[in-house]
N, C-alpha and C positions, 0 to 999 in steps of 0.2 A: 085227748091228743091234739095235738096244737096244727093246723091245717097251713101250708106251705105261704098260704098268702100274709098268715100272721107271724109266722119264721121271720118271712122276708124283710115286712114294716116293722120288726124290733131290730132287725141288724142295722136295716135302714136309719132308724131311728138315734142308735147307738154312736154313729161314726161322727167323730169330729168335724167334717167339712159339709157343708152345705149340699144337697145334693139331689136332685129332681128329673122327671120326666120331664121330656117333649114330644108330639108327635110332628107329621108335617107340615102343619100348618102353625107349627112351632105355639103348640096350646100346651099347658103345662096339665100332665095327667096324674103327676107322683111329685109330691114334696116330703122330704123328713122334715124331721122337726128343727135342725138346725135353720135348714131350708127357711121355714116361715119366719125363724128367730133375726135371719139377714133380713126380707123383705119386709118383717113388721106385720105382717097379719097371718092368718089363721089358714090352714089349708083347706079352708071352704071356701074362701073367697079368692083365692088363687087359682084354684081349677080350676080349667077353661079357660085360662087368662093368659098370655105371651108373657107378662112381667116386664116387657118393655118399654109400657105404657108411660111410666114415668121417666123412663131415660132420654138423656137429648140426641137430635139425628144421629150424628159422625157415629155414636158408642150404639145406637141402634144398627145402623148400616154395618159395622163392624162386625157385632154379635152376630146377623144374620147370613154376611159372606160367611162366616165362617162353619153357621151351621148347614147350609147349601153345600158347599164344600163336602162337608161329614158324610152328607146326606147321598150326594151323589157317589161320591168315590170309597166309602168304606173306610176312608183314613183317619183316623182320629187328630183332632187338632190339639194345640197348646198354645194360650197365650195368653199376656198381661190387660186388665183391664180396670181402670179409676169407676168405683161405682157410686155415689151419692146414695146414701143407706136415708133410711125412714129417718133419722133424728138429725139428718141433712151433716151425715160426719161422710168426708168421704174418704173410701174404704179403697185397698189395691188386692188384688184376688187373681190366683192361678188360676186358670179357666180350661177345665180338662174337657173337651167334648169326645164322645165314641157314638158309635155307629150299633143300636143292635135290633134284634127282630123277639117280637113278642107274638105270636100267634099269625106270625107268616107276614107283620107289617112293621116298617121300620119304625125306631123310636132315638133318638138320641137322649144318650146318658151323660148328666151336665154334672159335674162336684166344683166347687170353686173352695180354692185354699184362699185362705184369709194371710196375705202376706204383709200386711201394713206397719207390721210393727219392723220387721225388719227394713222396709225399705223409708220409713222415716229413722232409725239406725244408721243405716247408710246415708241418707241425706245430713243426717246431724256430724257422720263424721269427716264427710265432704267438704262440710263445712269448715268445721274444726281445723281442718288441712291446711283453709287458705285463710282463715283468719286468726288472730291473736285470740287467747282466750281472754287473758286478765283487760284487755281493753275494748275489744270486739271488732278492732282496724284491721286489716287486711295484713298478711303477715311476709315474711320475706320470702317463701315459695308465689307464694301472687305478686309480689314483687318482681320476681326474677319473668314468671310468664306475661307481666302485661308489659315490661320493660322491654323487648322485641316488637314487641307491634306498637311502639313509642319512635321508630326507628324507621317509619315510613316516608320517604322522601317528603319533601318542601319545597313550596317555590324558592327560584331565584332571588338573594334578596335577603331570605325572611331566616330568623334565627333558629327556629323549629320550636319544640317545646321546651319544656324545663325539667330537667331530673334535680332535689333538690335532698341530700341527705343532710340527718339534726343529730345532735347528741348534747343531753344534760350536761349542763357542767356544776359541778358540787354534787353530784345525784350521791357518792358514795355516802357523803358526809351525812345526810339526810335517812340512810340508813343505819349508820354509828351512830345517832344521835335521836332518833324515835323508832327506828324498827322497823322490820319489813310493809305492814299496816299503811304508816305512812306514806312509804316507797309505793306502795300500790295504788295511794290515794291521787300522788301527783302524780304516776304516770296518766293513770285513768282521765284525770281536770286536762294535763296537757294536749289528750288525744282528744279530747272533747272542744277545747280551745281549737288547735291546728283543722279540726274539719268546719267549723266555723266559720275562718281564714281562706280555704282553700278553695281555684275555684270550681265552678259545677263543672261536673266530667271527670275531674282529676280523682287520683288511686291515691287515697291514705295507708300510709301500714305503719307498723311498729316493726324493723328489724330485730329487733330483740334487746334486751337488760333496757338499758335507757336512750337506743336509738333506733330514730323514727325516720323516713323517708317521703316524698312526696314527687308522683310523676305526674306530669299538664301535658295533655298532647295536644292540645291547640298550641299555634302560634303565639308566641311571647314578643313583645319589644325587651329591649334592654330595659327605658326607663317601666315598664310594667313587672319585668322581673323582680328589679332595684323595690322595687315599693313592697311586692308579697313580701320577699326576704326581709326585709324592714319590720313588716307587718309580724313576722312570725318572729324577730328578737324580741316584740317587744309583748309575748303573749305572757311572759313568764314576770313579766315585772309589775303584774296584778300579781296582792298576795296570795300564797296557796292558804289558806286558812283551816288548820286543823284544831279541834277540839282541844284549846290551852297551848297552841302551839301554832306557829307561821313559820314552815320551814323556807327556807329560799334557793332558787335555782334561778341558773340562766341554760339559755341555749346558744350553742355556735351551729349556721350553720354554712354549706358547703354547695356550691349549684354549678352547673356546666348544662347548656341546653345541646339540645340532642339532632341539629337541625343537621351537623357534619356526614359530607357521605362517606362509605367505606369504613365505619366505626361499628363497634360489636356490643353489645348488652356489656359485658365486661368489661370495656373497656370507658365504657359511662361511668359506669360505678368508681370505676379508677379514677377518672376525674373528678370525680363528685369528692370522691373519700381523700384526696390531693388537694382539694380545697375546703373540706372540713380538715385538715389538720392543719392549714396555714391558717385557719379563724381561729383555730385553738391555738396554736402559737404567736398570733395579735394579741392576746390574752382573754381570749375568751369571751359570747354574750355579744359577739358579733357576725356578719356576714361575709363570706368571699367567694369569689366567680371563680373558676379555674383558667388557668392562663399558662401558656408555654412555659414561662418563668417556672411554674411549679410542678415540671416532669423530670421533681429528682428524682421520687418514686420508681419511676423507669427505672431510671438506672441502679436504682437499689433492685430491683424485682431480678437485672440483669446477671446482677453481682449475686444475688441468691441460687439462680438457675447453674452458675457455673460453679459456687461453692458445693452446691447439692451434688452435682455432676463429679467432681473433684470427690466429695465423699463417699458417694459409692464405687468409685475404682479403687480405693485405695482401702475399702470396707474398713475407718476408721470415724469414730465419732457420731454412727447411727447407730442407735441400741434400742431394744424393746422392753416397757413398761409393761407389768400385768397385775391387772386387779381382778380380785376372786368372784368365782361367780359363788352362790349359796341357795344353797335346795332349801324351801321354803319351809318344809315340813319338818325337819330338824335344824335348820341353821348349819348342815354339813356342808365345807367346800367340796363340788364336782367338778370346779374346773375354773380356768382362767381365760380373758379375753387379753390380747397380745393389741399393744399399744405402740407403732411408731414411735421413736426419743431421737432429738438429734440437737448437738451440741457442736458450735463451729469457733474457733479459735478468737476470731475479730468480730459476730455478731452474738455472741455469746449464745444462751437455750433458745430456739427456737420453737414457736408452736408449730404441732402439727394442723393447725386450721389457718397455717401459714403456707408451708411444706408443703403441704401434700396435694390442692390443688394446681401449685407450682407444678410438683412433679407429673401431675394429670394431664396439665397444659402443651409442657416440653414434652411430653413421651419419655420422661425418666419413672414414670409410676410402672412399669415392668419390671425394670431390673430392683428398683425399690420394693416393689410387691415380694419378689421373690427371697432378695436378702431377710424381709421379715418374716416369711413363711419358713424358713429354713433356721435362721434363729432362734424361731419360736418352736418349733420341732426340737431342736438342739439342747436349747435350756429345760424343757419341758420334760426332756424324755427321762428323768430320772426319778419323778413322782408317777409311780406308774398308778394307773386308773383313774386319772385326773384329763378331761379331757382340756385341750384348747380354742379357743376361738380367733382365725384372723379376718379381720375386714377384706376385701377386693371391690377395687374398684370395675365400672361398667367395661371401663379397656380393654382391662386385662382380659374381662369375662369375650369380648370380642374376638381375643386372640385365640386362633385357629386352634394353635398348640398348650393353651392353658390346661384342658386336663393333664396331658402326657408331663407338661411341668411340674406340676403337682403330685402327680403319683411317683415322680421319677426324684424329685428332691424327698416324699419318705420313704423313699426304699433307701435310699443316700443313705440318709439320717434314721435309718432301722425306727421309724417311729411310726407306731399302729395307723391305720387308716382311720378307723372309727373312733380314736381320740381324738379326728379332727373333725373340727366344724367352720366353715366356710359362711361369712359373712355378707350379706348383696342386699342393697338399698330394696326398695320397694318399687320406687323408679325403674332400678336396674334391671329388673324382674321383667317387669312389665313391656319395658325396651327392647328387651332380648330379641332376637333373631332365635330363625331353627336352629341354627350353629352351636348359637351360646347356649338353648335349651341342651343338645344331646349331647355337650359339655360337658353338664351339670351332671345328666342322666347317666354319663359316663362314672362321675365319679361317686355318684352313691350307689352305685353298682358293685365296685370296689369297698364301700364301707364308711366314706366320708359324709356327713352331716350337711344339711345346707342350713343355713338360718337367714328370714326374712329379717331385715335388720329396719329400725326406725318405720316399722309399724302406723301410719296414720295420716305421712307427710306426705305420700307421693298419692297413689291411685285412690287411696283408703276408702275399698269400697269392703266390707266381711264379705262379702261372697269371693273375694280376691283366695280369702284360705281354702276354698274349697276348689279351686281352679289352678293352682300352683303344687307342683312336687317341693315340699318340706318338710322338714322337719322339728323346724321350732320356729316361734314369733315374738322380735322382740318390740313390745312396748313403747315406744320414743318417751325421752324424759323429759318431752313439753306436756305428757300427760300425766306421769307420776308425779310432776309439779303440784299438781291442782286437784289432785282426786279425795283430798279429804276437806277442800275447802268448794270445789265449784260441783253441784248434782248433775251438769252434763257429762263432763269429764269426766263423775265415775262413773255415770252410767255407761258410757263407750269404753273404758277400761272392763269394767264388769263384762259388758257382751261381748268383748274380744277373748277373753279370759274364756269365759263359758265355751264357745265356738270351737276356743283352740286344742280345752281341753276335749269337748267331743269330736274331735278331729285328729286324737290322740297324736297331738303336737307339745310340746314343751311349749311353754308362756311364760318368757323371762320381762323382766321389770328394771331398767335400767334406770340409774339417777335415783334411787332412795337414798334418804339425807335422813330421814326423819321415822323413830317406833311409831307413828299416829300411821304414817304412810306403809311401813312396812307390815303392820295390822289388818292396813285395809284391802292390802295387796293382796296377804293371805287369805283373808275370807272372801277376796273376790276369784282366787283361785288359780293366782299365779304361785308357777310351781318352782321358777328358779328366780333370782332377784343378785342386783348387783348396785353398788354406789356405797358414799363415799363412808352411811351409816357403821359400814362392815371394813371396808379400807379403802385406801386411794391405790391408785395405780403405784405398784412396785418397782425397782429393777430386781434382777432376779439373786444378789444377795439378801435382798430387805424382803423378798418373798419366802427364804429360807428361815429369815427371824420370822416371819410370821406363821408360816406353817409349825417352827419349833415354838412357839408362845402356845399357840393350839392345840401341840399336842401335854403341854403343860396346865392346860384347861383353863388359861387367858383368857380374855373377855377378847370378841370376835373386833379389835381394834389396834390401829398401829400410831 
């Protein structure tokens, strides 16, 4: 019969975490065997011994306030600790201290969780957030944040810095005529050229397809600006040289410095992108400053605000698109995500990554919000068991009255609660006030869905799933871009996927184009998937052809 002492050193023995005696003199009396596996020797040579011997001060003094703490008060502590392991890898570790008594004298019980893999995870996706992946520049979320603190007064006198945006010119043709391969080759030479160029201190990024931005917050002269921008037309006019092929690009670019007071991050960019379309229309593969002269912009941005405004009073000309979403494990539609559409007499189709932060700006994204939610209820409610999804913006989420809007347009519109699901940035999330959270809480109380939407670009930390009420996560499709070509990106797809499903969340995948991608979505174990693979955004007669193609057992395509 097996005596209590040998019980105790095989359970010991068994458990996955690291886990040892101490007594007061913080000498180690009990190691298991993971125990010795962390510190690298034997638990003969560790008895007797603090194990602190190798650590440097701070993480000594640290470890030992806290077992004094234990020691005196009976409370168990909790805390993160960097440890430098025997093959000098270092290691991040839970650090659970308790308080017990063995033969009437205290002892502190140490287990350390070995958490490193996640939070080089989270490091990696942090990353990923603020940088481009295909070229590794800084991307246009680190844009928009370091663009504010670009914006800190100047002397008298001095021009401030320089905000300078670029765009290929030819880039498409370069795709028509060697393939994406190429296209990847000279973005990558070009972002490798511009940081080159650029001076030390300054924020490179890639805003995205084939434009690139550049912000200086040191002080500029005019004739020093004049020279970079020079500097940067003529980066492109070395050949790009590929394997049997020299495709050819120029760049325009566009620059307004940033030294004016009273001026906003947006409205930099407005100059900047004011003066990259007047290089483009020089004819391109050159430079222009922004200047008074070229704030017709303005007044187009004017003329858009009041058409917008014009078209939802008269609820004419805004309409919603919707593309299918598809359960991974059959290819069956469950439901559709509802797309703003709007079409104006005199500027013909407008995008909505036109629109809609217009409408965010003015305060028309309310009454916009609602006409979409209500539409999409409306046309939706005739496919029953088909859920929808609409976007909201941070605003609305701000508005006191948002649940009671929402509950109170589907009772209108007789359409179920739990067919809805309610879409909010990641940002958005994280932003939220108490308000906006018992908002939220309000309404999946009621039956409505929330879903984490663009997944990786705002806080992108995984432990974010486990500290938010949701109920599904989607994916952004700057990751489903890349996940069958780059190993980090799928590996941070994988671990979101994994997470969300043990957090008995939906893991939707937005942006598949391609079976390689929608393969590898599945076996990383996303459970719903949407893009252009399956269909593009519909109106809802062309969603009726599609549903009837489907049920005529059509290939899942429009």
């Amino acid at each position: 019969m097996f005596n209590n002492l040998e019980v105790c050193q095989a359970v010991l023995n068994a458990l996955p975490d690291a886990t040892f005696l101490k007594d007061r003199q913080h000498r180690l009396v009990f190691l298991n065997r993971k125990a010795c596996e962390v510190f690298g020797k034997p638990a003969v040579e560790m008895l007797g011994k603090t194990a602190l011997e190798d650590l440097a001060a701070p993480q000594v003094s640290s470890i030992l306030a806290h077992d004094l703490m234990v020691l005196d008060t009976g409370e168990p502590a909790e805390f993160e600790e960097q440890i430098l392991n025997h093959n000098n890898e270092t290691l991040t570790f839970i650090v659970r201290t308790a308080r017990i008594y063995l033969q009437s004298l205290p002892y502190l019980l140490v287990t350390l969780n070995d958490i490193s893999v996640l939070r080089a995870s989270e490091a990696q996706t942090r990353y990923l957030a603020y940088h481009d992946i295909l070229t590794g520049l800084h991307n246009r979320t680190a844009l928009y944040d370091q663009l504010n603190h670009a914006l800190a007064p100047v002397d008298e006198g001095s021009n401030g810095g320089l905000l300078l945006l670029m765009d290929l010119d030819g880039f498409k043709n370069i795709n028509d005529t060697y393939g994406h391969p190429a296209c990847d080759f000279v973005l990558c030479e070009f972002a490798r050229r511009l940081q080159q160029v650029a001076p030390a201190g300054s924020l490179v990024s890639r805003m995205g397809g084939d434009e690139f931005a550049l912000i200086i917050r040191e002080a500029m002269s005019v004739d020093a600006a004049e020279t970079l921008c020079r500097d940067i037309v003529q980066l492109t006019h070395a050949p790009f040289s590929l394997l049997g092929a020299s495709p050819y690009v120029t760049v325009s670019v566009g620059a307004t410095f940033t030294g004016q007071f009273d001026i906003t991050a947006g409205e930099l960019l407005r100059k900047a992108d004011a003066a990259l379309y007047e290089a483009k229309r020089l004819g391109k593969n050159v430079h222009c400053f922004y200047s008074e002269s070229l704030d017709a912009s303005l007044t187009s941005k004017r003329r858009m605000e009041k058409a917008l405004a014009l078209a939802l009073s008269s609820g004419k000309h805004l309409t919603c698109a919707y593309q299918p979403l598809i359960r991974s494990s059959d290819n069956k539609i469950v439901g559709v995500e509802a797309l703003a559409r709007w079409w104006d007499a005199d500027m013909g189709e407008i995008s909505p990554v036109q629109f809609v932060p217009l409408a965010e700006e003015s305060g028309l994204i309310i009454p916009l919000g609602k006409m979409i939610l209500r539409q999409a209820c409306r046309d939706m409610r005739q496919w029953e068991g088909l859920s929808v999804s609409v976007n909201m913006s941070p605003i609305q989420l701000r508005d006191g009255g948002f649940a009671q809007m929402v509950l109170s347009i589907l009772a209108e519109e007789k359409f179920p609660p739990e067919r809805l699901e309610l879409e909010l940035t990641e940002t958005a999330m994280m932003n939220s006030d108490a308000n906006s959270k018992q908002q939220l809480a309000l309404l999946r109380e009621q039956g409505v869905r929330i879903s984490l939407d663009d997944f990786g670009t705002g806080y992108s930390s995984l432990s974010l799933l486990k500290d938010i009420v949701v109920d599904s996560v989607k994916i952004d499709r700057s990751f489903v871009q890349f996940v069958t070509q780059l190993k980090d990106t799928a590996a941070i797809v994988t671990a979101v996927s994994n997470l969300g499903v043990k957090l008995n969340l939906e893991v939707i995948a937005e942006g598949v184009e391609t079976p390689e991608q929608q393969q590898f979505l599945l076996d990383a174990g996303c459970t719903q998937m949407q893009g252009f693979l399956f269909s593009k955004p519909l109106g809802k007669e062309g969603l009726a052809r599609f549903f009837a193609s489907i049920n005529e057992n059509k290939p899942l395509t429009d």
